[in-house]
C-alpha positions in Angstrom: -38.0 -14.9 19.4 -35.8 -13.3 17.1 -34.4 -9.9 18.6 -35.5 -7.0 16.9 -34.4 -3.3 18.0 -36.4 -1.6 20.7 -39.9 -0.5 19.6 -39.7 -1.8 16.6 -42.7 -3.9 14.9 -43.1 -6.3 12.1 -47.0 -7.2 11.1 -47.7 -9.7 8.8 -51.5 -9.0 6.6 -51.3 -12.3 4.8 -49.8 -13.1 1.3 -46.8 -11.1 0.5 -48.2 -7.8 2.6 -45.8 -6.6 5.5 -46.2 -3.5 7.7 -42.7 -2.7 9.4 -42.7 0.6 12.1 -39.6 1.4 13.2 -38.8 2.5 16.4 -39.1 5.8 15.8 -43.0 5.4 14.8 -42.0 5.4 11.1 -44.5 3.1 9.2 -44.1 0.9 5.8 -45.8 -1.0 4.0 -44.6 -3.3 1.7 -46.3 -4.4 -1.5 -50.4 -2.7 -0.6 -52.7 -5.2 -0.9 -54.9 -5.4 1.9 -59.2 -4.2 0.7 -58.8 -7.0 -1.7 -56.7 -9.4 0.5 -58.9 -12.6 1.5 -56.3 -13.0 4.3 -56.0 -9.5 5.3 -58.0 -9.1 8.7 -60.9 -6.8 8.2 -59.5 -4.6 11.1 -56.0 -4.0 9.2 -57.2 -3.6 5.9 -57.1 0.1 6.6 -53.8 0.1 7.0 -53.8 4.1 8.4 -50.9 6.4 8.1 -47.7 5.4 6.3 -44.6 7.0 6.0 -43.4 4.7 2.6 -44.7 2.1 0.5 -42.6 -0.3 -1.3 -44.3 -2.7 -4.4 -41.8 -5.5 -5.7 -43.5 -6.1 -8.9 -46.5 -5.4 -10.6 -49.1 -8.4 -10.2 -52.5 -7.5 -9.0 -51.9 -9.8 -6.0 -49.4 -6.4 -4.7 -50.7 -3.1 -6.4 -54.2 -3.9 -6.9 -55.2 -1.4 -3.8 -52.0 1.0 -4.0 -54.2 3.8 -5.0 -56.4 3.9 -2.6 -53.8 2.6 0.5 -51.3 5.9 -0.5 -54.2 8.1 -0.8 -55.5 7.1 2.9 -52.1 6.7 3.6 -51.6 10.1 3.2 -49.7 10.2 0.2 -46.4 8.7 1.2 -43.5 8.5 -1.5 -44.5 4.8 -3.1 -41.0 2.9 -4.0 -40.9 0.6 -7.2 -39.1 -0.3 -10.1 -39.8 2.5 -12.8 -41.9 0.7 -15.2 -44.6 -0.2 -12.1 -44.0 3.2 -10.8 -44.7 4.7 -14.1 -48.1 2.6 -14.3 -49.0 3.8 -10.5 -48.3 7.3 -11.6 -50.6 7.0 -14.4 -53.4 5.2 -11.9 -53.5 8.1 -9.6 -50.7 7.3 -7.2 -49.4 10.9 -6.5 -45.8 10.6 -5.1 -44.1 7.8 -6.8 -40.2 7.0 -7.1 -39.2 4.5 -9.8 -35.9 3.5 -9.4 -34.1 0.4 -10.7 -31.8 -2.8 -9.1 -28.5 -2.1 -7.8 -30.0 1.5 -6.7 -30.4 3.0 -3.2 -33.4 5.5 -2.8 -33.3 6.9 1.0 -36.7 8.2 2.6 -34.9 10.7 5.2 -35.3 9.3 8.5 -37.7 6.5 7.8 -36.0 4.0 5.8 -33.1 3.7 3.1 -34.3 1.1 0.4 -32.0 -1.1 -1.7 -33.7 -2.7 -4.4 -32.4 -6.3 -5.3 -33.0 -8.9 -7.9 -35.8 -11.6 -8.0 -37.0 -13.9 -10.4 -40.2 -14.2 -11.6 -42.6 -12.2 -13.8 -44.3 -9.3 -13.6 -46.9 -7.5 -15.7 -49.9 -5.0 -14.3 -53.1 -6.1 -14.0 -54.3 -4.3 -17.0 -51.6 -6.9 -18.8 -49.5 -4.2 -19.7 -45.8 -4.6 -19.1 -44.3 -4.4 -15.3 -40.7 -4.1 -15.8 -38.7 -6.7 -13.7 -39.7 -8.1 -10.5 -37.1 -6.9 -7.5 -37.1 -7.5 -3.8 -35.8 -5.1 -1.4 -32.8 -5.1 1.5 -34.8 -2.3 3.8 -32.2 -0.6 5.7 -33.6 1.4 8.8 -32.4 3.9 11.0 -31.3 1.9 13.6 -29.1 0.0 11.6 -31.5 -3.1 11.2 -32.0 -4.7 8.0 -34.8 -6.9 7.0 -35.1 -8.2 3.3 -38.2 -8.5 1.6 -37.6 -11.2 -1.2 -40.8 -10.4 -3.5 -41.9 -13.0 -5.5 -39.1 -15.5 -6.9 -37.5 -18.7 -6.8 -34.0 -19.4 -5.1 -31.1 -17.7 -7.2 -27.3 -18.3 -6.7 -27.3 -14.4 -6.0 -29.1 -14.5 -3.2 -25.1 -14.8 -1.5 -24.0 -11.9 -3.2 -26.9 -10.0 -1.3 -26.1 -11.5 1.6 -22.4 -10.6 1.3 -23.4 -6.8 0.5 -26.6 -5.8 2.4 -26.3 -8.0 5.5 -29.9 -8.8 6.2 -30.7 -9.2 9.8 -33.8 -11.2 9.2 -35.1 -12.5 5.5 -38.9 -12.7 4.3 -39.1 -15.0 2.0 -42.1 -16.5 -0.1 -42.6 -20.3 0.6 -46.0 -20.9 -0.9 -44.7 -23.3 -3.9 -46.2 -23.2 -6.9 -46.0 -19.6 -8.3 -42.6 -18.9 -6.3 -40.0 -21.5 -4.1 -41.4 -23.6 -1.6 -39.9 -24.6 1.5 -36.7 -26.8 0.2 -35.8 -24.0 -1.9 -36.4 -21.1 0.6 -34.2 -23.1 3.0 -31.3 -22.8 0.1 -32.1 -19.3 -0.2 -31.6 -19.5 4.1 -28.3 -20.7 3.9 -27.3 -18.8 0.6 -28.0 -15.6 2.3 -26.4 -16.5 5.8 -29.5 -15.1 7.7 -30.6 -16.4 11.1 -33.9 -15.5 11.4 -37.2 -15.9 8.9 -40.6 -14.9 8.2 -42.6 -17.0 5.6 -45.0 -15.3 3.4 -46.7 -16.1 0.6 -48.2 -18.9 1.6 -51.7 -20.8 2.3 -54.1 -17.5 0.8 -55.0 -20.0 -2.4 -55.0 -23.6 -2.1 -51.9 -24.0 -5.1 -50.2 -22.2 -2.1 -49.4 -25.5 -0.1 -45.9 -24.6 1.7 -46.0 -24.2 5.1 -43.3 -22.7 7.9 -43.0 -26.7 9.7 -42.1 -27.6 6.3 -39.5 -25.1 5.8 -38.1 -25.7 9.3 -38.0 -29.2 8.1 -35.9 -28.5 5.2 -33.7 -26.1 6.7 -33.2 -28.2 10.2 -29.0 -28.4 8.8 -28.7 -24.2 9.6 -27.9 -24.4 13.4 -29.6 -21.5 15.3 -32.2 -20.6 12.7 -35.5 -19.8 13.7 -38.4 -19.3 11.9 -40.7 -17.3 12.8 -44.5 -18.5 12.0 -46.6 -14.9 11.7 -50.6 -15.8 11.4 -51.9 -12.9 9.1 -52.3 -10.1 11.3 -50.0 -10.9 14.1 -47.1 -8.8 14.7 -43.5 -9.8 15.9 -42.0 -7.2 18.5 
């Protein structure tokens, strides 16, 4: 299993939903949707205290529960792109930070997050407009980085992020369909250089037909990879 720093926890809630806590009991959550998540275990969809929230983009399918996960969350600074963070603003959300790719926005001793390119769309689910879909190189304080790829197909700058932010492990969407399936996630595997994946975004709609054998299938050429097949709900580390 792939070696994560000491204490530290990676959950999977179904779709594109991801609860990291670092070893320091620092907890984020990446892209909220959990009350409204058919594959979100009843148990976890209070997801409790959090220390951050990052959204990728601004489909209902990742802020629909935002409000209401940062207010029981205790109000934790919510990490997006400024257009979404604008929108959450204007819903309710009470401490966002809307920053843009290429930036750095640092939550002091929890988590410094780079915000990267992805390609797709992204508009709120009122139809207004959601800015540009991202994904994010989380950087945390034990060095580790994990990158959260969003929603997107492959893109031939997926190497210049693994060049730059170094991503330990990659979580990338392999449901097919309305982002890459497996054969491009592999490319996106051997454009970044990574050793160790999560799928996501797979198998929580029926269009959603990729599935981690068939990635491990695609990407059999990348000697030492190993990915890592999270149920929703389980946790690695």
């Amino acid at each position: 299993m792939a070696q994560l720093p000491d204490g530290m926890k990676i959950t999977w809630l179904g779709h594109a939903t991801v609860l990291f806590e670092t070893s320091g009991g620092k907890r984020i959550l990446v892209d909220p949707w959990t009350t409204n998540n058919p594959a979100c275990p009843d148990e976890l969809k209070d997801v409790g205290r959090l220390d951050a929230i990052v959204v990728t983009h601004g489909h209902g399918d990742h802020t629909q529960d935002c409000v209401e996960v940062a207010s029981s969350g205790g109000n934790p600074p919510v990490l997006a792109i400024i257009e979404v963070g604008t929108w959450l603003g204007n819903q309710g959300v009470q401490n966002v930070v809307g920053f843009n790719k290429g930036g750095t926005y640092e939550v002091e001793g929890v988590v410094k997050a780079h915000m990267t390119d992805a390609r797709h769309s992204s508009s709120l689910p009122d139809g207004s407009y959601g800015g540009e879909p991202a994904g994010f190189v989380l950087e945390f304080p034990d060095g580790f980085r994990a990158y959260h790829a969003g929603d997107t197909c492959v893109f031939g700058d997926m190497a210049l992020i693994g060049k730059l932010l170094k991503p330990d492990l990659a979580l990338l969407p392999i449901g097919d369909h309305y982002t890459m399936g497996p054969a491009s996630a592999a490319e996106a595997v051997r454009l970044l250089g990574v050793k160790a994946v999560i799928p996501i975004h797979f198998g929580t709609f029926p269009p959603l037909i990729g599935r981690p054998d068939d990635l491990r299938k695609e990407a059999a050429d990348v000697d030492g990879l190993e990915v890592i097949d999270l149920k929703p709900g389980e946790t690695l580390g």
